[in-house]
N, C-alpha and C positions, 0 to 999 in steps of 0.2 A: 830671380834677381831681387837685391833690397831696395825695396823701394824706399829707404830712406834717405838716400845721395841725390835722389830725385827734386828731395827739396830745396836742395841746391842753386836748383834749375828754377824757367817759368814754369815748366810743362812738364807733364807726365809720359814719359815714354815706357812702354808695357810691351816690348816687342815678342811678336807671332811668329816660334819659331818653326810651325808649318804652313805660314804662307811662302808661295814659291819668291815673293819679292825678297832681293837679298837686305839684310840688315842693315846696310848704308842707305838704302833705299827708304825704308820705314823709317830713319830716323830723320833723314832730309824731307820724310813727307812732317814727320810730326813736327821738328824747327817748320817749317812752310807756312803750317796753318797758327802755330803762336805767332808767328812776324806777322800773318796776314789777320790775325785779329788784335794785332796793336800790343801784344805783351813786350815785346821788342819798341824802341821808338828810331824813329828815323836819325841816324847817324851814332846812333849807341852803339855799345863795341856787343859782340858776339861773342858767348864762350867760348873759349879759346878749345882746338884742339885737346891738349894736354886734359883741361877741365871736364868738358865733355866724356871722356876716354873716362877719367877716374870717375867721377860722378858716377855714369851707367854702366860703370863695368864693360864698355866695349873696348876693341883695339882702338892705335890711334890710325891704324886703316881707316877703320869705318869712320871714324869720325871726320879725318881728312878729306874723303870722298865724299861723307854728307855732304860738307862745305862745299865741295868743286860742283854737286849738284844747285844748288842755291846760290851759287858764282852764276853758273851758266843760267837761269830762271833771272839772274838782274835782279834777286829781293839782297844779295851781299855783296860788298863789296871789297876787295883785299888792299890795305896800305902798306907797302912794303916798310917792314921795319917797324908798323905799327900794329896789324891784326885784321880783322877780319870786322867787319861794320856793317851796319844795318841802310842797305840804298835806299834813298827817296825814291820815288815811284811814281809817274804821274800816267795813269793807265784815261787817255782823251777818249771819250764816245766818240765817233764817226757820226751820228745822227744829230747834235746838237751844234750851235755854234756860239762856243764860248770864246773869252779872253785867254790868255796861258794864265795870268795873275787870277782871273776867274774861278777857274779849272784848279787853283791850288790853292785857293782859299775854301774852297768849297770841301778840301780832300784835308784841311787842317795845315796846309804847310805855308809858311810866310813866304808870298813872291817879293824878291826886289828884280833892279836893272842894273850893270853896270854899263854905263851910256862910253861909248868910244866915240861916237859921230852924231851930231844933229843940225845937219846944212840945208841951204835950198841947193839944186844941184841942175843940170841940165839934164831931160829925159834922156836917157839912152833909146836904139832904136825899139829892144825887144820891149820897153818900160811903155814904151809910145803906144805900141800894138796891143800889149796889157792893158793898160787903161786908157785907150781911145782915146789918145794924145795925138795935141797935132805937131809938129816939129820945132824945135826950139821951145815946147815949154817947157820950165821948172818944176821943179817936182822936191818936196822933202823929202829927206833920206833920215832915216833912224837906221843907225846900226847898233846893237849894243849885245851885252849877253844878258840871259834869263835865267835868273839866280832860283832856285828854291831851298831855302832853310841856311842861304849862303853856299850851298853848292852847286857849281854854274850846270847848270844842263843843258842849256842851245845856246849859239849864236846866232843871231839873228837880223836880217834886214830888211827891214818894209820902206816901202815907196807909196808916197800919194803926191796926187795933184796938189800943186801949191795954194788954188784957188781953197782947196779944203784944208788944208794945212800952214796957210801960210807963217807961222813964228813956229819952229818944230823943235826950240827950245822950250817952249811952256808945255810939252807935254812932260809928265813927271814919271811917274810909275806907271799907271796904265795906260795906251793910246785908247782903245775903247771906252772907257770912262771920258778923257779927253773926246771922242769926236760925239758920243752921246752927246756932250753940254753943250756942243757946236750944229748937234741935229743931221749928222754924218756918221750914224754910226751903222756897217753894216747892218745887213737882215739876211743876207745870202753871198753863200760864200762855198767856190767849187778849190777843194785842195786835191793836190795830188803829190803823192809819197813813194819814195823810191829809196835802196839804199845803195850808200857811197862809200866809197873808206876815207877817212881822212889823212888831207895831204897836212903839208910840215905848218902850215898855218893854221888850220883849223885844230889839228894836234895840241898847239901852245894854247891856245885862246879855248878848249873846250878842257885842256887839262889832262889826255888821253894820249895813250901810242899814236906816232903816227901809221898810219895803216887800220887803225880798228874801225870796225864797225858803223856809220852813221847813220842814222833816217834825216833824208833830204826831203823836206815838206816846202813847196809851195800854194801858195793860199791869195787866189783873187776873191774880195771882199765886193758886195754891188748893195746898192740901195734898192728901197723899195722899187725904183722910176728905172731902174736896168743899170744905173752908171756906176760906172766903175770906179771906187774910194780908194783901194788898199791892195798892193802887190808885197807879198812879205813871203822874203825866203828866210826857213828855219831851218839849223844845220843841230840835230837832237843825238844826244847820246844815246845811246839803242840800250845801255844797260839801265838809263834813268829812266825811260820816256817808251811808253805804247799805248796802241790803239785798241780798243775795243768796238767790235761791231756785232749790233744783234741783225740776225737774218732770219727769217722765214719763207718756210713753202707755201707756195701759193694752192689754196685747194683745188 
């Protein structure tokens, strides 16, 4: 092959025509590892089929296929009528307990909020039992969604006690940064993650089919003293948004 169409490209593809992997395979690993060391940028277009195909001299088989594999991985993502694009990605540790705007500052991406709701509101019963509520009290509500780079990845909505929250318009962009300054900011915090598909609401306001995919996170928040600050349900696109956990055996 000439390697000269290559330069085309970020990457160098040199494919092994006796490895048993088939050649859509080697070329979705090689795109893989240029997106995952940032030659790519978050929401930049991907070479197109066609380009790819003339570039390396493959079919536009293979190069189609590359992309469905890099589709299904969540690093691309398809706009109809527009091409194929580079996903933000927010891959959260399991063992730490950060913010989302945290966690995306930290990875390079700009967190905003688009705020839908910020009321005091009356505890619901399960809200009550979450945070050690006693009946009839208030509790702020945040709903809004979680932008990164301007494309929304979750909705989301947390609940606190009003005592800790009580104007739940002055929180801005981050509630954590807010309840730090108020000396409320968790230090532990039990989530649990499960996935859902999305119904005709969640669909509109996440930007996705209805019926795809979602990681449903729930997250109670506690102080150092056991009490309980923060009930936040988070509705995540599964193609923006994973978890990573390290594990080990015990000797």
């Amino acid at each position: 092959m000439n390697d000269a169409p290559n330069k085309l490209l970020r990457f160098d593809f040199q494919p092994d025509v006796s490895a048993s992997s088939p050649l859509y395979v080697q070329l979705a690993q090689t795109l893989s590892s240029a997106i995952r060391e940032g030659r790519y940028q978050t929401n930049e277009a991907l070479p197109s089929e066609r380009v790819l195909s003339e570039a390396l001299g493959l079919s536009r088989v293979t190069a189609r296929k590359a992309i469905d594999q890099l589709v299904e991985l969540g690093l691309v993502v398809r706009r109809q009528g527009s091409g194929n694009y580079i996903a933000p990605k927010l891959e959260q540790p399991l063992s730490r307990l950060t913010s989302f705007s945290e966690e995306l500052q930290q990875r390079g991406f700009r967190p905003s909020s688009r705020w839908l709701s910020r009321a005091l509101t009356a505890a619901t019963p399960d809200e009550q039992l979450s945070l050690g509520l006693s009946p009839g009290t208030r509790v702020a509500r945040l709903e809004r969604l979680r932008l990164a780079d301007d494309v929304v990845m979750a909705y989301e909505v947390s609940v606190l006690p009003g005592d800790v929250l009580p104007e739940p318009t002055q929180v801005d962009s981050s509630l954590y940064e807010y309840l730090r300054g108020r000396g409320k900011e968790p230090v532990r915090a039990l989530q649990h993650i499960r996935a859902m598909n999305a119904d005709a609401k969640l669909a509109d306001l996440l930007q996705v089919p209805a019926g795809q995919a979602l990681l449903f996170i729930t997250r109670a928040g506690y102080l150092a003293s056991g009490q309980a600050v923060e009930l936040t349900h988070s509705y995540c696109r599964s193609d923006y948004y994973g978890f990573v956990a390290e594990m080990r055996r015990e000797p």
